[in-house]
C-alpha positions as CSV (number, residue, x, y, z in Angstrom):
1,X,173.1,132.4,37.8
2,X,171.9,128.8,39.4
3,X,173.9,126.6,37.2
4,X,177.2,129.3,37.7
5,X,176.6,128.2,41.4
6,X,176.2,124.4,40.4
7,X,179.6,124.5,38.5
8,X,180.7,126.3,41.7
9,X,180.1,123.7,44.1
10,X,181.0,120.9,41.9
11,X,184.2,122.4,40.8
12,X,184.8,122.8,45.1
13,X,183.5,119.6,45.7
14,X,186.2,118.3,43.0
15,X,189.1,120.0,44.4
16,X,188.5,119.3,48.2
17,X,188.4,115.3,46.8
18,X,191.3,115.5,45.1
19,X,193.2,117.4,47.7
20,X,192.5,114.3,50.6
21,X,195.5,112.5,51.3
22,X,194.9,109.3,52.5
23,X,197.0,106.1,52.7
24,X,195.7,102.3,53.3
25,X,197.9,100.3,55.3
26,X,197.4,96.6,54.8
27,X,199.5,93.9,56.1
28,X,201.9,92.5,53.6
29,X,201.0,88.6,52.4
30,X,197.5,88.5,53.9
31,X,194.8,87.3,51.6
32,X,191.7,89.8,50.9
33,X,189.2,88.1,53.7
34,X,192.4,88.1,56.9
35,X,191.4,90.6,59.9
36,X,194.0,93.3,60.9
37,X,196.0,92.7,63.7
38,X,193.9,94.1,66.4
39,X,190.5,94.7,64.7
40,X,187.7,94.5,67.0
41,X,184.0,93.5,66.2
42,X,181.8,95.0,69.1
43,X,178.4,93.2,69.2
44,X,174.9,94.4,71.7
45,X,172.1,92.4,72.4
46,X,169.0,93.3,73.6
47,X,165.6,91.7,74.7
48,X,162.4,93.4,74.9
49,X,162.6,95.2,78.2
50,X,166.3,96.2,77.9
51,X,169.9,96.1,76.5
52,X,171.1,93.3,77.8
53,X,174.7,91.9,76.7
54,X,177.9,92.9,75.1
55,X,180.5,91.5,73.2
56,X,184.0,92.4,71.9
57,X,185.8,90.6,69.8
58,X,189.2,91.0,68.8
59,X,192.4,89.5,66.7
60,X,195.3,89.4,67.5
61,X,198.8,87.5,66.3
62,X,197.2,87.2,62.3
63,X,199.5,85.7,59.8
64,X,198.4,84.2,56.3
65,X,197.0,81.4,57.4
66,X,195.5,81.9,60.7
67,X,194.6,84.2,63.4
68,X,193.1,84.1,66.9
69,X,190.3,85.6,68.6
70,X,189.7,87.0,72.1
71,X,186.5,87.1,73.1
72,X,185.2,88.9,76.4
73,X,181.2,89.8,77.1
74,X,179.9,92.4,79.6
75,X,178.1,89.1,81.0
76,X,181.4,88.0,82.7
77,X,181.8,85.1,80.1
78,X,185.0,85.4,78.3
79,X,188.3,83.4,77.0
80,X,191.5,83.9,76.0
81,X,191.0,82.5,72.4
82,X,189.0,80.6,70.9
């Protein structure tokens, strides 16, 4: 009775994977390492009595051999790209 349930739930577990649908979409002519357009890298800093800073980080305008990067903290510091 315990291993029909085993093959149960693997045999379940095997159709609900084969049943996702999922599609990648990369952007044509970009080498494995290149950013999507519009990715964004969030990072948070903290010292040791609180969080202190945040960062975003996004690209923008990628093509195959470059990219730029807007930058923009929750400390007010911030550019346009980099």
């Amino acid at each position: 009775m315990k291993l029909n349930c085993v093959v149960c739930r693997l045999t379940a577990g095997l159709i609900a994977l084969l049943s996702l649908h999922t599609s990648v979409d990369a952007q044509e002519g970009l080498g494995p390492f290149m950013p999507n357009e519009g990715g964004t890298i969030t990072t948070a800093w903290a010292n040791a009595y609180r969080p202190d800073a945040e960062a975003w980080i996004r690209f923008a305008n990628v093509r195959s051999d470059s990219f730029d990067i807007n930058y923009s903290s929750s400390r007010g510091t911030g550019s346009g790209h980099v």
